[in-house]
C-alpha positions in Angstrom: 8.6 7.7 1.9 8.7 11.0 3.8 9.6 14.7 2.7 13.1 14.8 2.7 13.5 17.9 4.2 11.7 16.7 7.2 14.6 14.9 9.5 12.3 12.2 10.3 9.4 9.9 9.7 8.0 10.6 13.1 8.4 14.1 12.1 6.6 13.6 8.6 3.5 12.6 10.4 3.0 15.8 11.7 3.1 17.7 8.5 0.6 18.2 5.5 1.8 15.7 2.9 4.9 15.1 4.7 4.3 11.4 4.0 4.2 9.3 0.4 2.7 5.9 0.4 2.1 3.7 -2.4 -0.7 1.8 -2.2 -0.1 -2.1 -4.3 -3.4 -4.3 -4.6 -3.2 -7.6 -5.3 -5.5 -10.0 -6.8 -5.6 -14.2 -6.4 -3.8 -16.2 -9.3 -3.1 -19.7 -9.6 0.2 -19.4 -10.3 2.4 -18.3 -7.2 4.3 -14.8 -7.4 7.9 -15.0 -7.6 8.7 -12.2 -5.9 6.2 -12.8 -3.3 7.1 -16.2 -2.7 11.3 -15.1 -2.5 10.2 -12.6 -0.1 7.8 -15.2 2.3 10.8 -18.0 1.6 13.1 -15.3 3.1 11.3 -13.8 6.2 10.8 -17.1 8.0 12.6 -15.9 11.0 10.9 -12.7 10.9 7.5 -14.2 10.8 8.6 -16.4 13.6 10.1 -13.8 15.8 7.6 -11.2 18.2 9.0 -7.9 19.1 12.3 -8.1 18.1 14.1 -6.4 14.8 15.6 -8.9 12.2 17.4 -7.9 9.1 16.2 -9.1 5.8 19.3 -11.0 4.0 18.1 -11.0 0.5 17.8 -7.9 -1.8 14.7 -6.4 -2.5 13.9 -4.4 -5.0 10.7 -1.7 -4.9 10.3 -2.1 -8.8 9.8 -6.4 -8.3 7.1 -5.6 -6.0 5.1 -3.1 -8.5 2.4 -3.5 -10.9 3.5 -4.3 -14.5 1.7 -0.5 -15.3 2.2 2.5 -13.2 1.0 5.3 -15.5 -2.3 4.7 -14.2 -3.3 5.6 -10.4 -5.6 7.0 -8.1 -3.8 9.4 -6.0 -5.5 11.8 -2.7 -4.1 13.6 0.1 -4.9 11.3 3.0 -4.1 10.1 6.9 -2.1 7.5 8.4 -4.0 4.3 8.6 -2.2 4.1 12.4 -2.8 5.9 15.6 -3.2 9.5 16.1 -4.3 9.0 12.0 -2.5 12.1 11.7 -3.5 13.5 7.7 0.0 13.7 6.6 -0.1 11.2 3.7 -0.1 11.3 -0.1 -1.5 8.5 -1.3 -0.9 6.5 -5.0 -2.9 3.8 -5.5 -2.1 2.1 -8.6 -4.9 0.8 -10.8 -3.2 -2.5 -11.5 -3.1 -5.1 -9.6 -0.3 -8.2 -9.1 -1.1 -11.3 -8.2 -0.1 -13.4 -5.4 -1.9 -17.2 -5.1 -4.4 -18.3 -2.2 -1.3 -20.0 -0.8 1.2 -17.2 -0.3 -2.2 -14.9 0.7 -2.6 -18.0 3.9 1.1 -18.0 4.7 0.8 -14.1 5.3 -1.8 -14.4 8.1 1.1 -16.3 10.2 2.1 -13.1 11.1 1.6 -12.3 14.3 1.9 -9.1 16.6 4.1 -7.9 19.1 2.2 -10.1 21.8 2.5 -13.4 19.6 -1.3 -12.9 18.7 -2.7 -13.8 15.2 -2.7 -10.3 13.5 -6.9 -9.6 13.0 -9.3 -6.3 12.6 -6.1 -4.9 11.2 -7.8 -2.4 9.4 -9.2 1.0 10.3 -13.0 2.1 9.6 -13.8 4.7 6.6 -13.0 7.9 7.4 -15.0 11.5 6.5 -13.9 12.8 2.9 -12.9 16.2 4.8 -13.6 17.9 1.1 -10.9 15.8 -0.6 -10.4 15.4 -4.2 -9.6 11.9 -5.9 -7.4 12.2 -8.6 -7.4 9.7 -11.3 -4.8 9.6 -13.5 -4.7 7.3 -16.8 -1.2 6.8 -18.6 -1.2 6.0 -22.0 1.3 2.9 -23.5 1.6 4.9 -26.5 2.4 8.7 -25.0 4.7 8.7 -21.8 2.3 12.1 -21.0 -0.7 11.6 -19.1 -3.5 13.3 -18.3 -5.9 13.8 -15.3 -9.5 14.0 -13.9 -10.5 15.2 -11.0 -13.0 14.2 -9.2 -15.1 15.1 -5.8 -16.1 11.9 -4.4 -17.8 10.5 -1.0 -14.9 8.5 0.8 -17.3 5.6 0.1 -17.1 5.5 -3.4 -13.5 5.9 -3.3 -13.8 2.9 -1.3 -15.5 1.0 -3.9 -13.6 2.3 -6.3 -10.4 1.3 -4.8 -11.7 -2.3 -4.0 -12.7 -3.2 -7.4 -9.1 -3.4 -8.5 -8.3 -6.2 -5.8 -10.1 -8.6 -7.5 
C-alpha cells in the first residue's frame, strides 16, 4: 500500500512512511489452507513462467488471506526489505498467525526468479534499530478500543519477538 497522495509506488519509496505493508506469518498445520491452496491451484502458470507478467484469473480477496484476529499487532516505522532499503515503510505485523501445511510451504519454493533459478538467501540481514520504537498493540474481543505499549527495543529482540509467532 502506498500514501495516496504520492502518484506512485516508486515514488513512495522515497518518502518517510510513504509505504504500508502488512506483515502475515504463518505457522505449519496439518490440515491444508483453503485459501492458500486456491491461490497455489491458480498460479500454476505463473509459477511456471520467468520474467514475464501473467494475470491472476481468480478473485482474491485481502480479508481470506488475514489472520482470524487483527486487533492485535506489532507495528514500527521501517525500510524496504529490497534494494536501495530505502526507510519508507510502515510496518503491521499481526500477532496471529494462519496456517498453511508442509505441503503448500514445499510447493512455494517452486518459485523461481527472473533467471529460472530456485529462489534462495531471499532474505535480507538485521538491520540497526536507528532509535526506533516497536509498538505493540493488543485488541480486546470484548471492547473494539485498544490500547498500546510502547516499547524501545534492539532490532534483535524485535527479531525474536517477531519469529515467535511463526511457529
Amino acid at each position: 500500500h502506498h500514501e495516496k497522495s504520492i502518484e506512485s509506488l516508486t515514488k513512495a519509496t522515497e518518502e518517510k512512511k510513504g509505504i504500508a505493508v502488512l506483515g502475515i506469518l504463518f505457522h505449519i498445520t496439518e490440515t491444508p489452507n483453503p485459501m492458500i491452496e486456491k491461490l497455489l491451484v491458480n498460479s500454476g502458470n505463473i509459477f511456471n513462467t520467468t520474467g514475464q507478467n501473467l494475470s491472476y484469473k481468480e478473485k482474491l480477496l485481502l480479508s481470506d488471506f488475514l489472520p482470524n484476529r487483527l486487533e492485535s499487532f506489532f507495528r514500527y516505522d521501517g525500510s524496504l526489505t529490497t534494494p536501495g532499503c530505502g526507510e519508507a515503510v510502515v510496518w503491521t505485523v499481526f500477532e496471529k498467525s494462519i496456517g498453511i501445511s508442509n505441503d503448500q510451504l514445499e510447493r512455494f519454493k517452486n518459485v523461481h526468479d527472473t533467471e529460472g533459478h530456485e529462489l534462495t538467501h531471499n532474505y535480507r540481514h538485521l538491520q540497526p534499530l536507528n532509535s526506533r520504537n516497536l509498538i505493540y498493540v493488543q485488541g480486546s474481543n470484548e471492547n473494539s478500543g485498544a490500547f498500546s505499549q510502547t516499547f524501545s527495543v534492539s532490532l534483535m529482540l524485535v527479531a525474536v519477538m517477531i519469529a515467535r509467532f511463526a511457529y
